[in-house]
Each structure stands twice: as C-alpha cells, then as structure tokens.
N, C-alpha and C positions, 0 to 999 in steps of 0.2 A: 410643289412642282414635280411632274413624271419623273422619272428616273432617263435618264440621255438612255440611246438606241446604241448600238456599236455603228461604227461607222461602215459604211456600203459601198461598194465600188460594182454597179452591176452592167452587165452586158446583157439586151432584151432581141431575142432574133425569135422571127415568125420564118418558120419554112413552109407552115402553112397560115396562109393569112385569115383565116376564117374566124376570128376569134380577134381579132384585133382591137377591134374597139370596145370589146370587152375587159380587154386586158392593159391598157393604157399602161404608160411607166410608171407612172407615180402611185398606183394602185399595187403592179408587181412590188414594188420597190419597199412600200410599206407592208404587205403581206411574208416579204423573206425578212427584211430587218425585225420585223416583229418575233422570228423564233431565235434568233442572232445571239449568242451569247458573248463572242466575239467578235472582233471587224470580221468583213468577209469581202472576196471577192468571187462574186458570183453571178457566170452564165446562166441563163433562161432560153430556152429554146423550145419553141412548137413547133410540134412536128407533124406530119401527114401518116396515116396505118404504116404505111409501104417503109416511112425511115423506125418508124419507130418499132415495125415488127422487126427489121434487119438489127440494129442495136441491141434490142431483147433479144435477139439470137448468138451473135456477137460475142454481147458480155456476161448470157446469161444462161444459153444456152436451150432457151425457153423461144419456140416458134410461133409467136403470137403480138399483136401489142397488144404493153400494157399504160395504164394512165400515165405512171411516171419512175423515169431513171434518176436514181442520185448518183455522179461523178464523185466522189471525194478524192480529192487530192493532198489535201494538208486539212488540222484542225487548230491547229494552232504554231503561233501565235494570230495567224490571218488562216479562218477558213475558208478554203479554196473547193471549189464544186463546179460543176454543170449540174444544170436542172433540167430532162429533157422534158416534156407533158406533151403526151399523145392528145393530138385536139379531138379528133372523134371517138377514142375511148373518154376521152373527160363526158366530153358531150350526151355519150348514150347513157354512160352511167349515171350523170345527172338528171335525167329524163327518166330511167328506169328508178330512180331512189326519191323522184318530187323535189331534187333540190334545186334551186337556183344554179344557176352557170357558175355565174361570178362565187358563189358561196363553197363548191366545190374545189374549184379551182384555186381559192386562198387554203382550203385545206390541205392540198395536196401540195402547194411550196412550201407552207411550214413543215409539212411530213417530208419532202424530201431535204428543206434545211436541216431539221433534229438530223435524219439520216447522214448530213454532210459534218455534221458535228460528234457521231459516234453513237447516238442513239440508236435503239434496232428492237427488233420485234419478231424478228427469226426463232432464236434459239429458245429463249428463258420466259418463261409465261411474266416472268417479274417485271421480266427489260419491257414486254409488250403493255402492259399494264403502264406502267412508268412513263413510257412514251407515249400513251395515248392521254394519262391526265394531262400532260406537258400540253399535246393538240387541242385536247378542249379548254384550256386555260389559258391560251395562246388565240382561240377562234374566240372565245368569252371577250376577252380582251379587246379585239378587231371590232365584236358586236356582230358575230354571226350565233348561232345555235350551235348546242354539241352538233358534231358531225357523227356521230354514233349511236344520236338518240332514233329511236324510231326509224331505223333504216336496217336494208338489208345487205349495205354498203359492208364488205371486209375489206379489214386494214391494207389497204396499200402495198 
C-alpha cells in the first residue's frame, strides 16, 4: 500500500483564467501534495505578466515576470505558502523547452512547494543539486520526464 500523502488544505485562484482547464483542482492538488512532507495549507494563484511582474518587483526586487513565486510563511508543523505561477511565462517557456503545458506546470508547484518547505537552490551548489534530485523524484513519481533532461530550462 503507498505511503498516505500529508494532508492539504488548498486555495486555487486564476487571475488569469487562460489556463484553466488545464489546471483543474484535482490535478493542482495532487501535483503540490506530492512534494508535501508535511500537511500544508496552500494558495495557488495565476497570474497575468502585469501582477506577476509587480510582485517580482515587490518582493524581489527583480523588474520582470517570472514563472513562479514561493510565499513561505511557516514550515512547520503545517506548511503555509502562496504559490504565485505566471501563466504566460509558464507558457512561453514550455513552448520554448518542447514541453508540455501541463508537465511544466506540475514541475514548477513541486519547485515552489520544496521552496515553501526550506529547500533552495540560491546559495550552495549542494542545496541546488539536492533539490533538484528531490524534483525529478517527485516528477518520476507523478509519471512525467526529468524536467532537466534535454532542456535548456534553468532552475526556477
């Protein structure tokens, strides 16, 4: 028998709806609980260039959008996050890398859940490595393809 998922408590909001039916709940839902090490409660949010370039500026100080923001607010003992994902960066970048939409897209919630759980990829070549076996062991898992093989995609 699997091993039980932590439990999930999510929030799904489209600010841009372009992508909707791609992204069904039960699809997001199993894409973040799958990187989940513990319960979490966690916003999903798509956003249009315009919000998602003001946030990246915001919080990051960076004048552009990018794919996706991780909110972390607590990791324990309930991880708390916002997941923002820019729909037309996800989009061009899947287009420009051959990958599917959908395949994209589950890679970048489990990238931004690791990230809501203390995972990172900034500083230490280790932590970056670390975190990316975690993503392809996590995408393995879902039954997508490394997200790293044969792509000119950088990490997130």
């Amino acid at each position: 028998m699997p091993a039980a998922r932590p439990e999930l408590s999510l929030s799904l909001q489209f600010a841009d709806p372009r992508h909707r039916a791609v992204l069904p709940r039960h699809k997001v839902a199993r894409f973040v609980r799958a990187a989940l090490e513990l319960p979490g409660e966690i916003t999903v949010r798509i956003v249009d260039a315009e919000e998602g370039r003001r946030l990246n500026l915001d919080f990051r100080q960076k004048d552009y959008a990018t794919n996706v923001l991780t909110f972390d607010y607590s990791a324990e003992p309930v991880v708390s996050a916002d997941l923002v994902l820019c729909a037309p960066v996800v989009e061009a970048e899947a287009a420009a890398n051959g990958k599917e939409l959908l395949a994209h897209y589950a890679h970048l919630l489990v990238h931004g859940t690791l990230h809501a759980q203390g995972y990172d990829h900034e500083d230490d070549e280790e932590a970056a490595e670390y975190m990316e076996e975690r993503e392809r062991e996590i995408m393995a898992a879902l039954g997508f393809a490394d997200p790293y093989a044969d792509s000119t995609e950088s990490t997130p």
